[in-house]
N, C-alpha and C positions, 0 to 999 in steps of 0.2 A: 585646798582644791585649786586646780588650776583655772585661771582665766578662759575666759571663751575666745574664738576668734572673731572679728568685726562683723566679716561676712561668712554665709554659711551656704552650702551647694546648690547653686542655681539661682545665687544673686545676679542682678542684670546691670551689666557696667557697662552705659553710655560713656564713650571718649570720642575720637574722632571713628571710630566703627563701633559697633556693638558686640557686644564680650557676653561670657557668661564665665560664673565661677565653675571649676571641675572640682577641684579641693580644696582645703586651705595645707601648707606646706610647713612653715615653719614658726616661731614664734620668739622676736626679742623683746628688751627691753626696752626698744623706741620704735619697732616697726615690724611689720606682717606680711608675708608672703604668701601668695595664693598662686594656684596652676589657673590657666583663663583659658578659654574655648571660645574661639571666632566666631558668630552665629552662619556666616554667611557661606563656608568651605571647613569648618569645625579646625582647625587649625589651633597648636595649643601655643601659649605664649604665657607668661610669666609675670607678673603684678605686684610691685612692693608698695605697700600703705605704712605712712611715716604718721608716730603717734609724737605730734612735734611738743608735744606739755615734757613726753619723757627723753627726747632728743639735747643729747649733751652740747651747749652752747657752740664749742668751737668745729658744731658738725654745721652750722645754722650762720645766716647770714637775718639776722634779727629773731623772728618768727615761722623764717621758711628754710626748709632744707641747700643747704649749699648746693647739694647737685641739680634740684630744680633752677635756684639761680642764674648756674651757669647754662642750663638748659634754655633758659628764656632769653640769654644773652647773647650765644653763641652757636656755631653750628655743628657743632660736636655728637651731637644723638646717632647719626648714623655710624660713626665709628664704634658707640657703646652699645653698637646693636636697640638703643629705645625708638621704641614708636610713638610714644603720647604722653602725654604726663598733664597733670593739671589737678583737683582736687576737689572732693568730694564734701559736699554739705548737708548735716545729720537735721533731723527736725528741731532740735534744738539749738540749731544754727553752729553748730562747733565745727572743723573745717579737720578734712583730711589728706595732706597731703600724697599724692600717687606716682609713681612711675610702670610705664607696661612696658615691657623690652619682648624680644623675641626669645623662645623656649629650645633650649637646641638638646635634643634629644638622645646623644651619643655619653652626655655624663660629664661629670667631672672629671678634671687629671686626676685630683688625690683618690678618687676612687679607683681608676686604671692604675696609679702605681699601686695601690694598696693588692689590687685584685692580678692585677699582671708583675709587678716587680719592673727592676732598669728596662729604659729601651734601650733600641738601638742610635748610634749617635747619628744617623740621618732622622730621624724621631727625633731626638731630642732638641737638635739644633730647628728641626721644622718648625717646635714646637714655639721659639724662641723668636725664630724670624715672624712669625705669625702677627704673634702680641710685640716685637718689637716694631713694626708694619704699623699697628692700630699708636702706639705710642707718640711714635714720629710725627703723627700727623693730629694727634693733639692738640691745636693752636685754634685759637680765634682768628677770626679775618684780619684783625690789625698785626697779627703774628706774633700773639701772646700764647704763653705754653702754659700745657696743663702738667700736675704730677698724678699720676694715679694714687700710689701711696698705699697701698694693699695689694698688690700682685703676687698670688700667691695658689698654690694647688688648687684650692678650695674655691678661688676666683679665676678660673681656667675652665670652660667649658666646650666640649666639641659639638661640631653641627654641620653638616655637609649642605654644600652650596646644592644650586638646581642643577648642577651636574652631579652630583652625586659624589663631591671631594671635598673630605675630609680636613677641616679646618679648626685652629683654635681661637674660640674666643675673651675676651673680659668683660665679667658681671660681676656684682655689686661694687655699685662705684661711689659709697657714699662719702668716703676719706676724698676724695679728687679735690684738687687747690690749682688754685688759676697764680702762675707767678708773676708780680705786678714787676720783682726785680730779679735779681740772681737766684734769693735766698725764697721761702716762704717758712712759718711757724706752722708744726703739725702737732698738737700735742692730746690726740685722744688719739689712745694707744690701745685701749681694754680690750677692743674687741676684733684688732689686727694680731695676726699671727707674725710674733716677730721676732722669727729666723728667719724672716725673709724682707725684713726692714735692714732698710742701709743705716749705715752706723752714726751719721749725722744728722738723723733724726729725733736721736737720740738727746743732741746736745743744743746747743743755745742756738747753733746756725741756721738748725732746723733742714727741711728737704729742701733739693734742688730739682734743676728736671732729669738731671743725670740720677738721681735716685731711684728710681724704676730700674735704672740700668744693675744694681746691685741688686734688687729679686730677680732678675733675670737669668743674673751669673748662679745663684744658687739652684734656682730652678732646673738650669742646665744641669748641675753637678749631679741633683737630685733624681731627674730622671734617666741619666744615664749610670751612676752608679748606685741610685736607690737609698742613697743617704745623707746627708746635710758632708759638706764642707771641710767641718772643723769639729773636734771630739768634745762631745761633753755626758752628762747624765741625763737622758731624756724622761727616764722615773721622777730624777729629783726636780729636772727642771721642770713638768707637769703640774705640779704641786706648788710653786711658788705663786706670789703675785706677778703681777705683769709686773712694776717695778723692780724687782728682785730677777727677772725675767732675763730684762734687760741688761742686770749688771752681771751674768752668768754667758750672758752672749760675747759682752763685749771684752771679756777675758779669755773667752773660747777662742775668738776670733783672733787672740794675737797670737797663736798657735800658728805654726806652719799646719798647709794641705796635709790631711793623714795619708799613709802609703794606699793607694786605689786598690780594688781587687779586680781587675780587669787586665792586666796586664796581657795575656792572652788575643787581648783585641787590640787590631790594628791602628782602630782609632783614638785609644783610649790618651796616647801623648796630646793628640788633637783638640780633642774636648777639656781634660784638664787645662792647659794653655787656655782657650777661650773663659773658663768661669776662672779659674786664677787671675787672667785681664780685667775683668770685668767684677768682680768680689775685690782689689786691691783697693788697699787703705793703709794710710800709718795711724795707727791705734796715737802715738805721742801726738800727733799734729794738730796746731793752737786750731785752725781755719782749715776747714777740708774745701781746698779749691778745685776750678773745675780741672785745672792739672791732673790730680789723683787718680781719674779713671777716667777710661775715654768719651766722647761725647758720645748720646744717642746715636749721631747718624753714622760714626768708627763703628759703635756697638754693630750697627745693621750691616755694616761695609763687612766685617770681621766675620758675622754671621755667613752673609752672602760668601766670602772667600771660604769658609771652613764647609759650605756645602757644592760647593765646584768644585775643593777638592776631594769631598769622598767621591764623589759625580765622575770625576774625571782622573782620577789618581790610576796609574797602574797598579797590577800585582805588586811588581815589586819596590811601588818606591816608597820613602817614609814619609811617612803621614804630615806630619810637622814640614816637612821640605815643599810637598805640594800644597800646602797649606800657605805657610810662606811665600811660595811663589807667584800664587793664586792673589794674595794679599798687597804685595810689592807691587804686580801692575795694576792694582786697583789706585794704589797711591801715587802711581809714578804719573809725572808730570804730562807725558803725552794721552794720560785721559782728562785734562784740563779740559771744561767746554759740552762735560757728558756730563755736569750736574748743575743744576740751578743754585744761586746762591742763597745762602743758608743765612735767617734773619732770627732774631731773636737770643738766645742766650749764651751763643759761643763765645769761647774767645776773643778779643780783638784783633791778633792777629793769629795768622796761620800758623801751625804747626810745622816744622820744617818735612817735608816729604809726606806731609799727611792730606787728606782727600777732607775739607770741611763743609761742602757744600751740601745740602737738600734733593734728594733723591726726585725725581718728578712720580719714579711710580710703585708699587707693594713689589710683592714679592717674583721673584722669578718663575713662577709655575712648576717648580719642581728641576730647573736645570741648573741650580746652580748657577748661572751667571748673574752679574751684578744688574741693578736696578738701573736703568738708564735714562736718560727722559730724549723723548721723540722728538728733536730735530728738525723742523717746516721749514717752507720757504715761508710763510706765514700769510700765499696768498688765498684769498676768499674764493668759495667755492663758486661763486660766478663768474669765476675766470674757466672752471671747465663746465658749463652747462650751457649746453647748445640745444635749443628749443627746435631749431629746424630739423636736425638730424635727431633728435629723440634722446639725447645723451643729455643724464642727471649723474654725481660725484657718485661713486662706486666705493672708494675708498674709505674705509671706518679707521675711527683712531682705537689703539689695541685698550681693552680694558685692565685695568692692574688686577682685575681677580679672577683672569682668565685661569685656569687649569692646567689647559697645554697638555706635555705628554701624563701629567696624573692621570688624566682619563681615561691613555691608552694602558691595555692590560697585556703585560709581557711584554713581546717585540725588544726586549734589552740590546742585542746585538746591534739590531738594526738603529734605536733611541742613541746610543751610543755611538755609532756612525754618522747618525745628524749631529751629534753632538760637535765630536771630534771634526768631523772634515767638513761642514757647512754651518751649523749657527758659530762656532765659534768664533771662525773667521770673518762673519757677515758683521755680527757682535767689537770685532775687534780691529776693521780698517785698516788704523794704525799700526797694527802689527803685522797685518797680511803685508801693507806698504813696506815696512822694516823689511820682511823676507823675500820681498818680490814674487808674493805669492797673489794670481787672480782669483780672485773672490769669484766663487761659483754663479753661475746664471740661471742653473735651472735644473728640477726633476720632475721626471715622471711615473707617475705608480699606476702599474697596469696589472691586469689577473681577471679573475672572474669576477664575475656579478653578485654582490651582496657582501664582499669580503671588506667592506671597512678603508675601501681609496680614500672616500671624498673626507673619509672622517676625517683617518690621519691627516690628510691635507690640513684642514679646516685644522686640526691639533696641533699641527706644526708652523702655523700661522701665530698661534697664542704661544706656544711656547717660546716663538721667538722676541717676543715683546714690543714687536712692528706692528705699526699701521699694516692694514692689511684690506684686499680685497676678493671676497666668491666671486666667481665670474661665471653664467651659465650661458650656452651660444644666443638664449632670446634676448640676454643685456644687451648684446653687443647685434644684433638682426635688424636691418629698416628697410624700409620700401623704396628706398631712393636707392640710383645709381651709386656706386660705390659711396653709401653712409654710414654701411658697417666697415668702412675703410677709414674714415673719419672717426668713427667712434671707437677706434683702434685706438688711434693715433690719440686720441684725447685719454684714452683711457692710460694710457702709460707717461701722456702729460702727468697727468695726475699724480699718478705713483711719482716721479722725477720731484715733484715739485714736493710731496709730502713724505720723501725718503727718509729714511730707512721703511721700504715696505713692502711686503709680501704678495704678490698675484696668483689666489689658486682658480686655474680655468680647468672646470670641470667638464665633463666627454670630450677632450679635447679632437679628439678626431674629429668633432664636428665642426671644431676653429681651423685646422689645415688637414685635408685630405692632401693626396698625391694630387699633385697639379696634373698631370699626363692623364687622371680618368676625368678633372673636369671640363666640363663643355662649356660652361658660363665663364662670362672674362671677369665678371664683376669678385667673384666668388676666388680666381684667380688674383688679383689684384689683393683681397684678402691676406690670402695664405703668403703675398709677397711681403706685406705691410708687418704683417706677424717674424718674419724671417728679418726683416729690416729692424722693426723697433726690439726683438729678443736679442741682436747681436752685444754681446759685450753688455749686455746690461746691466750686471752685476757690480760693473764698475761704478756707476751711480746711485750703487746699494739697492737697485730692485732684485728681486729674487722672484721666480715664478716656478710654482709646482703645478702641473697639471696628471689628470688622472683620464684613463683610458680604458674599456674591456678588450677594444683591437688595435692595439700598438701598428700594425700590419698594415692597416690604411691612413698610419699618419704620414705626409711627405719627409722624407727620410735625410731632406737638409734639414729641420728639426731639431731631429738628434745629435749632431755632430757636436764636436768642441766649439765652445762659446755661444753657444744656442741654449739647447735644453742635452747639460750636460752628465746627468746623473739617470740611469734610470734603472727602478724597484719594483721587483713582483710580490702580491700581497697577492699569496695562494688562501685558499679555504684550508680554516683551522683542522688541526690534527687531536689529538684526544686531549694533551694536555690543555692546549688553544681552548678546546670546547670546554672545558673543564673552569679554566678561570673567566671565560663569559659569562656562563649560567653565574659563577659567584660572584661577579659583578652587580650582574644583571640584580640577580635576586635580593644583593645585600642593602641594595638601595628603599628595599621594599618590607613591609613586614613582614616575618617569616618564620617557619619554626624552628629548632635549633638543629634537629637531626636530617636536615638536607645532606642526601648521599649523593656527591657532584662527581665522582666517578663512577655511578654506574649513571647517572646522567648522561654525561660526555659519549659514554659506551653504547648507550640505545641513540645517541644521534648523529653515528659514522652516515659522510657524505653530506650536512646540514651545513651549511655556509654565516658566517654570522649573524646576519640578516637575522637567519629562520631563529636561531639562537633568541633572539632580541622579542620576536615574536613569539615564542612557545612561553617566554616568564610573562609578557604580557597577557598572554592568553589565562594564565594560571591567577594572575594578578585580578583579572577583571571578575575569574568569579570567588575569587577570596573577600573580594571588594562586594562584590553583593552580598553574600556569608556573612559579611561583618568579622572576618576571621583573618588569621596568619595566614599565608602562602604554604602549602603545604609539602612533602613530599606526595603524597599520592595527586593530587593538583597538577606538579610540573610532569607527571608520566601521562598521566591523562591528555594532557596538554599535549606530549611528544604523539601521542597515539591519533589526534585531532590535526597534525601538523604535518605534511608531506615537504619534503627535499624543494624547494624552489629551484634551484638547479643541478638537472641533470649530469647523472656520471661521465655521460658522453662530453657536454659540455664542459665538466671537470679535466677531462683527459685533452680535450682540444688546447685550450688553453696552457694545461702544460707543455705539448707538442709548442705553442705558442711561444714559451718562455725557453725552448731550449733551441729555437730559432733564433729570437732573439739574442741569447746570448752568447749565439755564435756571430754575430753581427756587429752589436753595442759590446764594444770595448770597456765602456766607462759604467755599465752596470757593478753595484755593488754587492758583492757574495755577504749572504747571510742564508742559514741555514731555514728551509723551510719551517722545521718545527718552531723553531724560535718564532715566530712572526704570527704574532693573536693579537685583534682589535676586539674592543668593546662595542 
């Protein structure tokens, strides 16, 4: 008969908040998993209890669990996702060790590959940069490195941030080894899945930190062609000991890559190359150094390049060339200076043409460009805060888990166009210099009301990976004669001083109208200060996007070249636009499965996104009382409660707007209406 579990539904787990058990989950041979429930916002999250009598010595640091250890040591918990950890004591005083980490509800990989089959290799590669992000950054304060040493499908789970995007993360971390030197001993093996164990773990050297880097390369191979690497019997090897396991891998392994089945795909030379990098070893070699395969932060560098160029690759050029290319100026000398230096367990000396230094920040947000760290003049913010004029620092440093354009849905031509002709260049300085090309200064996205400007703005702020600052006209408004002249003038200090950084001024018409209808000088003097500090600014690496509904009443020096040089209409979605709002919107939320989002889209011709965003919330709120899914009949009901916020008339005005406009603004960017849908 089997064992019971510790605790049973509706145990009450004080930690630092109060829990409740929902289930219990699974069951080993040293420890127990329970689903937990927040009392306070019912929130689920995830609880392993460690039975430390049946815990195999070299998992343990005396008595207590090694990853508690280094939990109480270091500050590592937020990267493995844990919240609390500490241990439980029974009436008869016997002690149980716990960890509570967060619950991410989207599943495991091995379950999506099992249920979905290969991805695609921006998938696969996302999936790699993710967990190779979390890896990187593995270290204790004194800049000691962790191994994970189980990275593997089954320790791969997704969970979408509070925007609502889709990330991967790493749980169960019980194998994690803190490396004192190069090398560390790993030698519980039983309960690691290991085709995804690097091969000198195997042997007397033990793991390194570059170890990780070996499930990685597999990982990759795995989810994009849906099957391990290298041939073997996966019947027979089933059935072995783990020991026997072992020596069926490490003979497979000296096997060349089998022929892929993907040929077909563009990408497929791409991705091969990267897990091929990244899997290499010589099976004969006494000492696997850290020569053998590239370090962590190549791995993430190589990542980064292999996803700038699916990102940015033409139709027609070959994969592996842009891939390369993308790669080559990552290591080329002239990005010296765009990375902190890398401590802990590299090399002593540099690789010749290779990039070895410490990324300062995670991942790109989905563009494909390389990880950069941000640049300051390094002075303190009380150099721009002036108490008399009402001006406090505006400026926020960029988050590394910002989202960027994953947020935005569709808009490809237009994403593509920021990509190509403005972050690249803002991104790449040195290279805009090489070409004698000026670095852009400025856009503006204008159109109707509720179409998703200020979003994109605010999106294309994160996805550039700058400091950045929203500006709305009451930041920058004072009661003193010319003080929003001053707080102008500070506000782009600012920016100078903590460049590379983004400025989105939002209703910008209300920063510079036409000088000729104002009557005030003060307001005058403004709109001057604004045409002054915007000149050529991009030369100093600011960038400034502002958003507008009447392009019409902004002063039309402005616009011109080296001002505000770019400017985008963000018209109200068309069917298919509505189409992937509503399955944003909704997916974010619970739901049933048979949501019909085309005939959605269809009952909400003329509906601006806005209203879009509003009709799921409205179906949300009383699914939310229900206690239920979000339903189909919910979101019609919903549309039926929900009238157009802005009128036809005012739809059609606006385009009259835009085909003014771009009989006007030369430097407007053509992209096809339909293409162009915000979340």
């Amino acid at each position: 008969m089997a064992e019971k579990f510790l605790f049973s539904k509706g145990f009450e787990v004080f930690s630092t908040e109060e829990y409740a058990v929902a289930n219990p989950i699974a069951r080993r041979e040293y420890s127990e998993t329970y689903r937990l429930t927040r009392r306070k916002d019912g929130r689920p999250f995830l609880m392993k209890v460690y039975l430390a009598d049946n815990m195999p010595q070299d998992l343990k640091f005396g008595n207590e669990p090694r990853l508690i250890s280094y939990l109480n040591t270091s500050g590592i918990s937020s990267l493995l996702s844990i919240n609390s950890w500490g241990e439980f004591r029974t009436q008869e005083g016997k002690l149980f060790p716990y960890v509570i980490s967060d619950y991410f509800e989207r599943g495991l990989l091995s379950d999506r590959l099992l249920t979905d089959g290969p991805m695609s290799a921006l998938e696969s590669i996302g999936i790699c940069l993710d967990i190779a992000g979390i890896l990187l950054n593995l270290r204790t304060p004194d800049g000691g490195n962790f191994v994970h040493c189980d990275v593997c499908p089954d320790n791969i789970m997704f969970g979408r941030n509070e925007n609502g995007d889709l990330h991967a993360h790493l749980i169960d971390n019980d194998h994690i080894v803190h490396l004192n030197g190069r090398t560390a001993p790993e030698n519980w093996w039983e309960d690691v899945d290991l085709r995804y164990t690097a091969p000198e773990a195997f042997c007397s050297e033990g793991v390194k930190r570059n170890s990780d880097v070996y499930s990685l390369g597999v990982i990759l191979y795995r989810c994009y062609y849906g099957r391990y690497p290298w041939k073997f019997d996966r019947e027979r090897y089933e059935k072995l000991d783990w020991r026997k396991k072992m020596g069926v891998l490490m003979n497979a392994r000296n096997e060349d890559f089998p022929e892929d089945g993907r040929k077909s795909d563009r990408w497929s030379p791409l991705v091969r190359t990267l897990a091929e990098k990244m899997t290499t070893f010589d099976y004969d070699e006494r000492e696997f150094t850290e020569e053998l395969r590239p370090l962590l932060l190549e791995t993430w560098q190589m990542l980064v390049a292999a996803k700038t160029a699916i990102l940015t690759a033409g139709p027609s050029e070959d994969p592996l060339a842009a891939y390369s290319r993308t790669l080559g100026y990552l290591d080329s000398p002239e990005r010296n200076g765009l990375y902190g230096e890398e401590d802990g367990d590299g090399p002593s000396e540099p690789q010749a043409g290779k990039a070895t230094d410490l990324p300062a920040e995670e991942s790109d947000g989905g563009t494909g460009s390389s990880a950069q760290k941000i640049e300051t003049s390094g002075a303190d913010d009380s150099e721009f805060t002036n108490a008399e004029l009402g001006y406090t620092p505006l400026v926020k440093m960029h988050a590394p888990d910002a989202a960027g354009f994953r947020d935005v849905a569709g808009m490809e031509k237009l994403k593509e166009q920021m990509q190509k002709k403005l972050l690249y260049f803002l991104k790449n300085p040195l290279l805009a210099h090489q070409y004698k090309i000026d670095l852009p200064n400025g856009m503006l996205l204008y159109g109707p009301p509720g179409c998703g400007k200020t979003f994109f703005a605010e999106k294309f702020a994160e996805e550039s990976g700058f400091n950045y600052a929203v500006v709305k006209a009451s930041d920058l408004g004072s009661t003193w004669v010319h003080g929003s002249q001053g707080k102008i003038g500070l506000l782009f200090k600012e920016a100078r001083a903590k460049s590379p950084c983004i400025i989105c001024l939002d209703e910008f018409d209300a920063f510079a109208p036409k000088r000729e209808t104002i009557t005030n000088s003060s307001l005058s003097g403004e709109v001057n200060e604004f045409l002054s500090q915007l000149n050529n600014c991009g030369r100093d690496r600011i960038f400034v996007i502002a958003t507008t509904n009447n392009p019409e009443i902004i002063d039309p020096a402005m616009l011109r070249s080296g001002r505000i040089d770019r400017c985008v209409y963000i018209p109200a979605p068309d069917s298919q636009a509505r189409r992937a709002v509503f399955r944003l919107c909704v997916e974010k939320r619970p739901h049933d499965g048979d949501i019909d989002y085309k005939l959605l889209a269809a009952r909400t011709e003329g509906y601006v996104t806005s209203d879009i965003c509003g009709i799921v919330n409205d179906a949300a709120i009383n699914a939310a009382y229900a206690r239920t899914k979000i339903s189909m009949a919910m979101l019609m009901q919903a549309i039926d409660n929900w009238k157009p916020t802005v009128s036809k008339a005012v739809l059609e005005k606006h385009e009259e707007i835009r085909r003014r406009m771009e009989s006007e603004v030369t430097a407007e960017i053509p992209v096809p209406i339909n293409d162009k849908i915000l979340n």
